[in-house]
TINUVO-622320 format. One record per residue (C-alpha): x, y, z. Coordinates in pm, whole numbers, padded with zeros to 5 digits, always signed. Last residue first. Layout:
<rs>
XYZ...
</rs>
This chain:
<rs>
-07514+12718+14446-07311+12406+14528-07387+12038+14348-07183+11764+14482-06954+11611+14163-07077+11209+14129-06958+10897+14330-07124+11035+14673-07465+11006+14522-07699+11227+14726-07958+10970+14936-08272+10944+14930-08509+10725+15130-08854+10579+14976-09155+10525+15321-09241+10290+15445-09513+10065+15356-09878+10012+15481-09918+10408+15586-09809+10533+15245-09570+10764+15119-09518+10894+14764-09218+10795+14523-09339+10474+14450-09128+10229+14199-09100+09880+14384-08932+09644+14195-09251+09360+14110-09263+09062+14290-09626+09080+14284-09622+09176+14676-09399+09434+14606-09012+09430+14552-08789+09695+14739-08996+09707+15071-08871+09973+15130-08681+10165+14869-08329+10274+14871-08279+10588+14624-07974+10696+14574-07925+11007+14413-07787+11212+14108-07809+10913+13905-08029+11083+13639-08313+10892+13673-08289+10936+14023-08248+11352+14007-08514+11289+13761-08764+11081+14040-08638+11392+14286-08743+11670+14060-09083+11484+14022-09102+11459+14410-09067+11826+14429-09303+11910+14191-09569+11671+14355-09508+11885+14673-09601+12209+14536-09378+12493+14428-09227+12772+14559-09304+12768+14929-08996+12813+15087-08640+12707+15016-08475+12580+15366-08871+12471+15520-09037+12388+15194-08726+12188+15093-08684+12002+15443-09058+11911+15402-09003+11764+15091-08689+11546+15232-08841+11482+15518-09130+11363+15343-08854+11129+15138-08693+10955+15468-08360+11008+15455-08008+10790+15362-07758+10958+15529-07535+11266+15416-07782+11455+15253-07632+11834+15230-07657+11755+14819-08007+11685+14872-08135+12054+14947-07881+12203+14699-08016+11971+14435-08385+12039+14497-08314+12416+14469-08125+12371+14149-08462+12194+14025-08690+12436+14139-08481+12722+13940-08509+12484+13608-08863+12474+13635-08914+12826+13619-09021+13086+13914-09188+13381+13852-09236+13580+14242-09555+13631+14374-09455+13530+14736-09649+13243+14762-09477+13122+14377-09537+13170+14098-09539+12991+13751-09609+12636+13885-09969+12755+13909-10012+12871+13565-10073+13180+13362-10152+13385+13679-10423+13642+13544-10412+14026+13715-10713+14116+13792-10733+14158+14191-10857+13997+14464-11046+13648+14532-10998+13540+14191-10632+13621+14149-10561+13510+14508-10694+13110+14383-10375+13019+14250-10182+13140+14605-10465+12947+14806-10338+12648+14614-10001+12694+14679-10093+12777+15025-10221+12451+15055-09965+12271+14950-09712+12438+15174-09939+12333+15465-10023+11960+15323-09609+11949+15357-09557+12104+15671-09820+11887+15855-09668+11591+15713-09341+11685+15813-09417+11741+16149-09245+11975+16421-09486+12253+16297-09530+12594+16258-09729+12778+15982-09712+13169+15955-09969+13406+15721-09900+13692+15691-10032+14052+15585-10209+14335+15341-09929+14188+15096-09884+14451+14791-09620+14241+14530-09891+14096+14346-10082+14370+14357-10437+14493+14502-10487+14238+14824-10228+14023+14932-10179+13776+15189-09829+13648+15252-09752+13311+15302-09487+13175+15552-09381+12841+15651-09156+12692+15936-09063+12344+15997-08859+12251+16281-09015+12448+16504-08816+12577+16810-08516+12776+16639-08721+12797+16301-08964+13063+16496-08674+13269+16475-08624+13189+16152-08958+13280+16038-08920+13610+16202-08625+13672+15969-08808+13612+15696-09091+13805+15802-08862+14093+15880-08635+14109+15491-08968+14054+15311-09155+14349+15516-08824+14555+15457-08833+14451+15084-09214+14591+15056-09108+14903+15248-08841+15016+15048-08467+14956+15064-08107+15086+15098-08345+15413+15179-08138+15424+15482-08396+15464+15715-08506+15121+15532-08175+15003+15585-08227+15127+15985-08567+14966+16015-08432+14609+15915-08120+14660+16124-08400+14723+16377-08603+14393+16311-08322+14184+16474-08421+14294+16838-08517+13959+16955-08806+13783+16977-09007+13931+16733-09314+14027+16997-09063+14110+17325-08839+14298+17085-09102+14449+16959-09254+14614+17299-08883+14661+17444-08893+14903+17165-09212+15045+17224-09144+15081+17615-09493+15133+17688-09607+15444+17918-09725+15667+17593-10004+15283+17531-09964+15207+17157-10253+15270+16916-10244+15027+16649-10400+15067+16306-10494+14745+16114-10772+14918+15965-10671+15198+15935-10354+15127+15736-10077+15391+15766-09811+15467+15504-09562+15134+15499-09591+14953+15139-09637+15260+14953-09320+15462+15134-09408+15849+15261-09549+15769+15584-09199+15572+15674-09071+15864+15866-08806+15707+16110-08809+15802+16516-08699+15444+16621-09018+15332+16810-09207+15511+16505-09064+15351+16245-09112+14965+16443-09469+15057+16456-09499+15083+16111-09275+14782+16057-09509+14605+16275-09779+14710+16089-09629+14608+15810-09576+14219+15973-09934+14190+16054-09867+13826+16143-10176+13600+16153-10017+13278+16292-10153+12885+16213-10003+12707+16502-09928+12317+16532-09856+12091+16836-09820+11740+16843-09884+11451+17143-09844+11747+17416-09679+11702+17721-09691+12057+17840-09383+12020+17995-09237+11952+17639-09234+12306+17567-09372+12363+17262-09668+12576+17375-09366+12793+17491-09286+12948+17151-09608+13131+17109-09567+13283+17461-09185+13357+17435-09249+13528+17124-09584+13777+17253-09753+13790+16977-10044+13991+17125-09890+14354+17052-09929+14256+16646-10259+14373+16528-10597+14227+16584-10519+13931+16646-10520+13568+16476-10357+13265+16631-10520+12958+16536-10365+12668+16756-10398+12302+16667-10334+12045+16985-10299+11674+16918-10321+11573+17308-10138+11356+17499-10127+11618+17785-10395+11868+17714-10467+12024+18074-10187+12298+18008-10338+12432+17667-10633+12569+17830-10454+12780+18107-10185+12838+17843-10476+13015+17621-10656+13179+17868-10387+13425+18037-10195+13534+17706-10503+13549+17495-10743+13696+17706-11116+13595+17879-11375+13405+17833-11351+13085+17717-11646+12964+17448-11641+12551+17485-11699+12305+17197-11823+11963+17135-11912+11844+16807-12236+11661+16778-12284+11428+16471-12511+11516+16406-12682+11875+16368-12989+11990+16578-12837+12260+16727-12454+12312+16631-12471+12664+16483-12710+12792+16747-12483+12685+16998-12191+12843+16803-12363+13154+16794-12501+13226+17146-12114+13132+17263-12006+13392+17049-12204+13651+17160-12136+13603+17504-11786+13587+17411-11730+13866+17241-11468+14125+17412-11235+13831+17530-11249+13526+17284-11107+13197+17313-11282+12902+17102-11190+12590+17213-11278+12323+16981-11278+11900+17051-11228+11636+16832-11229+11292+16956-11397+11112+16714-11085+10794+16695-11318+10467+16557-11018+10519+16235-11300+10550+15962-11408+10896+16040-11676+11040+15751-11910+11183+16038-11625+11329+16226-11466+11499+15961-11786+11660+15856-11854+11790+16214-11487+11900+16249-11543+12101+15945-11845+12245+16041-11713+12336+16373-11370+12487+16220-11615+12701+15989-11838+12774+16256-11517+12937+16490-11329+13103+16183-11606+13342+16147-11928+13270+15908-12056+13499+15609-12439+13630+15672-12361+14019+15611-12404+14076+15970-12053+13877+16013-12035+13501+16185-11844+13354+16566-11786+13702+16741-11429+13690+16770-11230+13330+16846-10911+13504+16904-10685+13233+17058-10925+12947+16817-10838+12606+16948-10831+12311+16820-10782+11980+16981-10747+11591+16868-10755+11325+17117-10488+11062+17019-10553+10772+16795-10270+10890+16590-10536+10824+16280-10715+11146+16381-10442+11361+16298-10446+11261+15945-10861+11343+15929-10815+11667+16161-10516+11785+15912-10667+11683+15618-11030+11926+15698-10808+12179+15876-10549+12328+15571-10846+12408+15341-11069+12558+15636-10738+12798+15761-10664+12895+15400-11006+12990+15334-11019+13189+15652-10724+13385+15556-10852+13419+15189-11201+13504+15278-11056+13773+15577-10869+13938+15295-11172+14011+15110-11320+14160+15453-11618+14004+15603-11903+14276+15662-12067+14428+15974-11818+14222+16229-11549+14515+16230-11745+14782+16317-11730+14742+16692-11338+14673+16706-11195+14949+16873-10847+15021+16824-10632+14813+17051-10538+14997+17412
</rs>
């Protein structure tokens, strides 16, 4: 069984502000884009918890309600349909208590409902009476034995029938690591990134099968060459954690077409406490995602440590210096395997995806307006001439005009890494 939980609700954890914060950020333009599909829009927290802290702060649960309330009120598409679903097994009772409290007297009304009961039995029940729905899923246990692969993945599965699905994942990829060591009999206690963390300690059941266990959460057994070059000492634990959540994020690449990671940290720059996952099949989501963690990745230095970033297009999610001239390459490999004209949010979103979150989105386009300048790419614009009759110049999108398509220059040497 999980370690118990009753003293985790006395005071919000640093890292909790920066997980929640990214959640909050990431919800307010996701309900008010999702809204214009004029589709019923649906979010539901798979570990709800208790709803607020004794030291005031609020839970995921009233931050999504305030933010659906606010989003909501300032609607302009007639579509209000937002809904929460707030999935909690130990603390329901209290959590329903709170959220009604939390929505008394306040217009406009959100709806909500507190289910009862576990993750992997509540959460398809739910999901599977959704059918034209946008559906948002917050996925954040305590530990790692809930992410069961084939469960995550599933909620793609078109026999749900859902309009668009999205999941926000809390991966505790160390303490998967951790328990990874121990399935395979390797001492980790030793390493910085891997010696024990209380409070994201897991006690596995002695009947379990732990390494049928991880291969059922990572879907697939690729995390043991990770274990074995640690066992190795080819690398420490901070470059094993690297090595598994980017191979995790390519697994989840095989049914999401867009896949993002962020790592939170806590002390240094290179000391993640965990992950954060993103998983879309929609370039807009993936692009106000990787935006957002840019901005949550500014903000770490004032949430946790004292180190000073000297800007924001210095570093990227994963704490790493990056220049302008690196971005730029990166553009050019992503546009020299263009072979068709392409939307440019596809473009973007194919970056973020292939490259990962090292810049914002702006950057990108700016790299793509040179790369045009430059007559690296095409660029075929739609409509070409505006309604002044003046060439059209936009590299953004906009729902009144499509969208600028790119295309790598076939007259000029392709650029290879």
């Amino acid at each position: 069984m999980a370690k118990d939980q009753s003293d985790f609700f006395k005071e919000k954890k640093p890292w909790s502000e920066v997980k929640d914060e990214l959640l909050a950020c990431y919800l307010k333009p996701y309900f008010q884009k999702v809204l214009y599909t004029r589709k019923p829009v649906r979010y539901i927290d798979c570990f709800a918890g208790r709803g607020d802290f004794d030291d005031g702060k609020p839970g995921s649960p009233l931050i999504a309600l305030n933010i659906a309330r606010d989003c909501i009120r300032a609607g302009t598409t007639g579509n209000k349909d937002i809904a929460l679903t707030f999935i909690e097994n130990q603390w329901s009772h209290e959590l329903e208590a709170t959220a009604t409290e939390c929505e008394k007297a306040r217009q406009p009304s959100v709806g909500f409902s507190v289910v009862p009961g576990r993750f992997e039995r509540a959460t398809t029940q739910v999901v599977q009476n959704m059918a034209g729905h946008n559906v948002f899923l917050y996925i954040d246990p305590y530990g790692v034995r809930d992410l069961d692969y084939d469960l995550i993945t599933s909620f793609a599965d078109k026999r749900f029938g859902l309009f668009s699905i999205e999941l926000l994942i809390n991966l505790n990829s160390f303490g998967f690591l951790r328990a990874g060591c121990l399935a395979m009999k390797v001492r980790y206690q030793g390493d910085d990134a891997l010696r024990d963390d209380d409070e994201f300690a897991e006690e596995w059941n002695p009947t379990t099968k732990p390494v049928e266990a991880l291969n059922r959460i990572a879907g697939g057994d690729y995390w043991q060459a990770v274990v074995d070059a640690f066992k190795r000492k080819e690398i420490d634990g901070f470059e094993a954690e690297r090595r598994f959540a980017d191979l995790y994020r390519r697994k989840l690449s095989e049914v999401f077409d867009y896949v993002l990671s962020m790592p939170i940290r806590l002390k240094e720059r290179q000391q993640p406490k965990y992950r954060m996952i993103h998983a879309t099949n929609h370039v807009e989501g993936c692009i106000l995602m990787a935006d957002n963690m840019m901005s949550r990745t500014a903000n770490l230095a004032v949430h946790m440590s004292a180190y000073q970033q000297a800007s924001l297009f210095g570093e990227d999610v994963e704490g790493e210096i990056i220049d302008q001239t690196y971005v730029q390459d990166q553009v050019r490999a992503v546009t020299s395997n263009l072979h068709q004209f392409t939307p440019v949010d596809d473009v973007v979103a194919k970056f973020f995806a292939e490259r990962g979150v090292i810049c914002k989105s702006s950057e990108v386009r700016k790299v793509l307006a040179q790369l045009e300048k430059d007559g690296i790419v095409d660029v075929r614009r739609e409509p070409a001439i505006t309604t002044k009759g003046i060439p059209t110049t936009f590299f953004t999108t906009s729902r009144t005009q499509k969208v600028l398509v790119c295309h790598y220059s076939s007259s000029l040497p392709r650029f290879t890494r």
